[in-house]
PAMI-11164 format. One record per residue (C-alpha): z, y, x. Coordinates in steps of 0.2 Angstrom, whole numbers, plus 5000, padded with zeros to 4 digits. Example, Ala and Ser with C-alpha at 12.3 -4.5 7.8 and 13.67 -1.06 7.14 Angstrom:
<sites>
503949785062503649955068
</sites>
This chain:
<sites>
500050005000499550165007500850305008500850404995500050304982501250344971501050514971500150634960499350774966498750914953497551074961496851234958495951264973494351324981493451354998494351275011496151295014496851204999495351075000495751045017497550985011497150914998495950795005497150745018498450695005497150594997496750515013498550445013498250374996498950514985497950524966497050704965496650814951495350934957495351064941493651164945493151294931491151244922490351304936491551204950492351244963491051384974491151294989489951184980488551314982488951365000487251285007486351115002486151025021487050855016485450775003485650924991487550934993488751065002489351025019490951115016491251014998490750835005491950885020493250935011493350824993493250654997494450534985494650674973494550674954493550814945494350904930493251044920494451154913494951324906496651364910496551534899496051414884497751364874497151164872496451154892498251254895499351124886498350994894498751054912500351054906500550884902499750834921500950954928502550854918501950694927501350764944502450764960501250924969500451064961499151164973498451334969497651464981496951574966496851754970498351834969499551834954498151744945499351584943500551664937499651754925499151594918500851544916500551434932501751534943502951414954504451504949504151464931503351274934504951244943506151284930505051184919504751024929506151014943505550874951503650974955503351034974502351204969501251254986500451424986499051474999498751635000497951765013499251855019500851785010501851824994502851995001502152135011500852285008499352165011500052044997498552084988497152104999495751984996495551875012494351765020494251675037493351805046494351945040496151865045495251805063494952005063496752055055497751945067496952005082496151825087494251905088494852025098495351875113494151795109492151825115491451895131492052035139490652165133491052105113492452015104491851865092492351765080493051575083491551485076492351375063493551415048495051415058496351505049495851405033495951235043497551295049498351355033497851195025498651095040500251185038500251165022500050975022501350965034502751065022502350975010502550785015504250895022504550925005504150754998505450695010506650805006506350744988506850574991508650644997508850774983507850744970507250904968505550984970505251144981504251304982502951294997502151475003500851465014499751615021498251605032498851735042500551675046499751505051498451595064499751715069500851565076499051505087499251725092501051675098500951675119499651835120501051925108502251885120501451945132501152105125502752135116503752075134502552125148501252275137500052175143498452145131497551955133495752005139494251935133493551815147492251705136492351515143493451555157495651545153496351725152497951685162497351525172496151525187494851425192494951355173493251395164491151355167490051365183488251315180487451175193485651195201484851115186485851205172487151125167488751205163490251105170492051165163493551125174495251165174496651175188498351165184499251195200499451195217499151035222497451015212496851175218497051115236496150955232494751045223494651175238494451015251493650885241492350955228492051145236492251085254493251235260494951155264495551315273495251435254497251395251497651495263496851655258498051755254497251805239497051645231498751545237499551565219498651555200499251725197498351795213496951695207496851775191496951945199495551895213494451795197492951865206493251815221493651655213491851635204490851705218491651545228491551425216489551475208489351475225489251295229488851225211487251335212486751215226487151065219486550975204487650935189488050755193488350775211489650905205490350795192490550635207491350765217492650815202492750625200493250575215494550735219495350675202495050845194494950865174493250945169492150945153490350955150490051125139489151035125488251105109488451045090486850935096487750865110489350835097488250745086487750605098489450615109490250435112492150475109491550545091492250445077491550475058491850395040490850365027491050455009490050414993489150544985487950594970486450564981487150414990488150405005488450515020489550535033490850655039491850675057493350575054495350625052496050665070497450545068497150365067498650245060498650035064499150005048498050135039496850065025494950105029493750145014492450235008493150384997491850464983491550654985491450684963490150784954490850924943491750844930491450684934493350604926493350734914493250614901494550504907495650594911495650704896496050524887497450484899498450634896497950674879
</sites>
């Protein structure tokens, strides 16, 4: 039996934070209402790439069940209400006060079912002047600073992926298993209040410290490490980017003797500590471009091999898509089957199926009649 098998998980949710949690609790075997308005949730019109389907849905709604609802409407109202009586986690990321509005606030829900764990995700939290701002991954990567560390020097940039949504939807699905243990002990459900820019704000937590304990700012250094030196790309002869990383004495020494040749570079004065390093990074990178410009990719890559040093390839998504370590799992959809990259943890005991990404509405029906 999977985990949460018993558990039933009720959710008003769109895009990707709430999805994202969602669909992990799913994968742990918990039942999921998906309540999506006629026109469904609008991550389902987001692009059409996966045989007519949205990436971003079949990513994110694999094992759910589709409900077609009006919560404004008095018999699709009562209806929730009698999921909700029966449910063990209600999910909403509605724009701001539009559950409780509906009379779906957590406050209220709790006093009416006490053994209900209510999670809100929101933008920028329940409390504060920007409690009602509109937000969206791109504007809280610009809010919490993030695009500003992030790019090359000449222009910050964005993280390329939904970052503080997958974030905020991790966190969430962390409080609330918290929460569902906390249950077994008490009894009692919980209010869980999730933001996606607390949850990026804890990723911003060592360049804050910096600047609120040293007043320094983080700068931007594209594929190099801000505060970590040689830790970044060179390019070989024949092009190919190889990313390395040092993490103290000891390897730089070995890389100084065994992959650059130069066993005597320790002993510069200017490069015998990783803080002189970062303050002599051009010195660094003349050195090091220096000797990978000579040599072609895989000479360089024996050399790092053989000195032990860590180092990557920098791939692209087509280089992803054919990379060995990469693990995916198949999911059933309307037009068939496709496949997505698979959950990062992976469990001995955990039961391996193929989950079905629903159509709008597609247990409507049922489980109008389940819960009628």
């Amino acid at each position: 039996m999977l985990d949460l098998a018993d558990i039933l998980v009720v959710t008003l949710e769109q895009a990707v934070a709430a999805p994202y949690c969602s669909c992990r609790l799913a994968d742990a075997g918990a039942r999921v209402i998906k309540i999506e308005r006629q026109e469904g949730d609008f991550a389902r019109g987001y692009d059409s790439v996966v045989d007519g389907q949205s990436a971003y849905f079949v990513w994110l709604n694999r094992g759910k069940e589709s409900l077609v609802l009006n919560i404004k409407d008095a018999e699709d109202a009562a209806l929730t209400h009698r999921i909700l009586a029966k449910a063990d986690v209600f999910i909403q990321n509605l724009a701001p006060g539009a559950a409780a509005r509906s009379g779906l606030g957590s406050r209220s829900l709790r006093k009416l079912y006490p053994q209900l764990i209510c999670c809100n995700i929101s933008g920028y939290g329940e409390q504060g002047e920007y409690r009602d701002m509109k937000a969206y991954d791109l504007l809280v990567q610009c809010e919490s600073g993030l695009t500003s560390i992030t790019g090359t020097p000449d222009a910050p940039g964005r993280v390329g992926v939904s970052i503080c949504d997958i974030s905020c939807g991790q966190q969430a699905y962390s409080a609330i298993l918290e929460a569902l243990i906390e249950r077994q002990h008490s009894g009692e459900g919980c209010v869980v209040d999730v933001s996606l820019f607390d949850s990026i704000v804890e990723w911003m937590a060592v360049p804050l410290l910096h600047y609120d304990y040293a007043g320094t700012i983080q700068p931007r250094v594209g594929n190099n490490h801000a505060t970590i030196s040689p830790y970044g790309a060179y390019r070989s002869r024949d092009n190919l980017d190889v990313v390395l990383a040092i993490q103290n004495e000891r390897e730089w020494k070995r890389f100084c003797a065994d992959v650059l040749e130069q066993p005597e570079l320790p002993d510069d004065e200017r490069l015998r500590s990783n803080a002189q390093r970062v303050a002599h990074r051009e010195l660094v990178d003349q050195t090091i471009n220096g000797v990978f410009s000579q040599l072609d990719g895989e000479a360089i890559i024996d050399r790092l091999n053989r000195a032990g040093i860590a180092y990557g390839r920098l791939n692209d998504i087509a280089g992803l898509s054919k990379h060995p370590q990469l693990r995916k799992l198949r999911v059933k959809t309307e037009s068939g089957e496709a496949s997505v990259a698979a959950v990062a943890a992976i469990r001995s005991n955990q039961v391996s199926e193929i989950r079905t990404v629903p159509a709008i509405g597609e247990q409507s029906h049922s489980i109008r009649s389940e819960f009628s």
